[in-house]
C-alpha positions as CSV (number, residue, x, y, z in Angstrom):
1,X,0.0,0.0,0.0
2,X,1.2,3.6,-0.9
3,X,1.0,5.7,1.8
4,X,1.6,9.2,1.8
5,X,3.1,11.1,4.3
6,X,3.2,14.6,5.2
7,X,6.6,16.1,7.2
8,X,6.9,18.9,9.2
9,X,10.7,19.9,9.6
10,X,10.9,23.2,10.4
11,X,8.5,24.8,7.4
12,X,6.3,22.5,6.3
13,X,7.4,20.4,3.0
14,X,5.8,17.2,2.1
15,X,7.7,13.9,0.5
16,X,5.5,11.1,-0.3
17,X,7.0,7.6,1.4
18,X,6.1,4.0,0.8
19,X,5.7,2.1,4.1
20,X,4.2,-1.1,5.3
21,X,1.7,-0.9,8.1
22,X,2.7,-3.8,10.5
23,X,0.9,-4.3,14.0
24,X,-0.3,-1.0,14.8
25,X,2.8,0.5,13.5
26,X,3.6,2.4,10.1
27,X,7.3,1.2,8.9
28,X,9.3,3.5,6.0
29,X,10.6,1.1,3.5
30,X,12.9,3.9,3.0
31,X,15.3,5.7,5.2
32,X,13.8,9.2,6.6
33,X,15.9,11.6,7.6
34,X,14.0,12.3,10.1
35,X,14.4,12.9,14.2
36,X,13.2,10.6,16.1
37,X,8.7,11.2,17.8
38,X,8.8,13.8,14.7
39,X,4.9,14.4,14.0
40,X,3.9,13.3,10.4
41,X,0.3,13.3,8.9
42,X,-0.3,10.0,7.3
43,X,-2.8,10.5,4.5
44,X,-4.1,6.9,3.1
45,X,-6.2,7.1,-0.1
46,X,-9.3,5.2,-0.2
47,X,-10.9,3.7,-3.6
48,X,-13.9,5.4,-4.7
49,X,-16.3,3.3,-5.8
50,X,-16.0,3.9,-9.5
51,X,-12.4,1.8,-9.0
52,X,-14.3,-0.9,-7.8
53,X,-16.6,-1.9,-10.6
54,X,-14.6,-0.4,-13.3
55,X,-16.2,-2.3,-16.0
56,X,-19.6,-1.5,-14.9
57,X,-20.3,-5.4,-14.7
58,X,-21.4,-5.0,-11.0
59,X,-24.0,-2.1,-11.7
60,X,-25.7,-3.8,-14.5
61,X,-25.9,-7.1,-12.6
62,X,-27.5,-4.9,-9.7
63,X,-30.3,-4.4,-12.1
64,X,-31.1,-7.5,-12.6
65,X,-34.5,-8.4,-11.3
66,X,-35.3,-5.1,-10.8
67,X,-38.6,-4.3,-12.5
68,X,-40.4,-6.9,-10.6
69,X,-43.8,-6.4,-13.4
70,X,-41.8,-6.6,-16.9
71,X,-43.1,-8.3,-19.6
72,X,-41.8,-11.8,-20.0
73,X,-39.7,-10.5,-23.6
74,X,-38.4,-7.6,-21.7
75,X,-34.6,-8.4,-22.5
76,X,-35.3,-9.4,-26.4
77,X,-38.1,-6.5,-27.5
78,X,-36.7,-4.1,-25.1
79,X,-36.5,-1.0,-27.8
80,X,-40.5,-1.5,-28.8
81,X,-41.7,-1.7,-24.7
82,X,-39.1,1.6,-24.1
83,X,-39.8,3.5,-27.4
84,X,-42.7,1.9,-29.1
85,X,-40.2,0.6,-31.7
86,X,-42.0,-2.1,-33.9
87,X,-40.6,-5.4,-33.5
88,X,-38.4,-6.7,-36.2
């Protein structure tokens, strides 16, 4: 996980830092020049949910099922029930 930290050394400056997060306790996997109970501000990003379906599979299987009073040819006339299209 990338993890982004934020260091206050005298004027604030901020370096972004990869580190593992290991019971209870964020480790560099990098040396920080750094003294040592310096505060930091850990910033960890979060997935919106866009990332997680980013095919779009999951919404459209969500659908499914969800006009409980469809006709039964729903899926295969679907253009003449929405637009009054004739059936080919």
């Amino acid at each position: 996980m990338f993890i982004r930290w934020l260091l206050y050394t005298g004027s604030t400056m901020t370096t972004a830092v990869k580190a593992i997060y290991e019971n209870g306790v964020f480790k560099p996997k990098e040396p920080l020049d750094l003294q040592e109970r310096t505060e930091v501000e850990v910033l960890i990003p979060t997935q919106s949910p866009a990332d997680d379906d980013p095919t779009g599979w999951a919404a459209a299987r969500a659908l499914i099922g969800f006009i409980d009073d469809a006709p039964a040819d729903m899926a295969e006339h679907h253009d003449n029930h929405l637009y009054g299209r004739p059936r080919a």
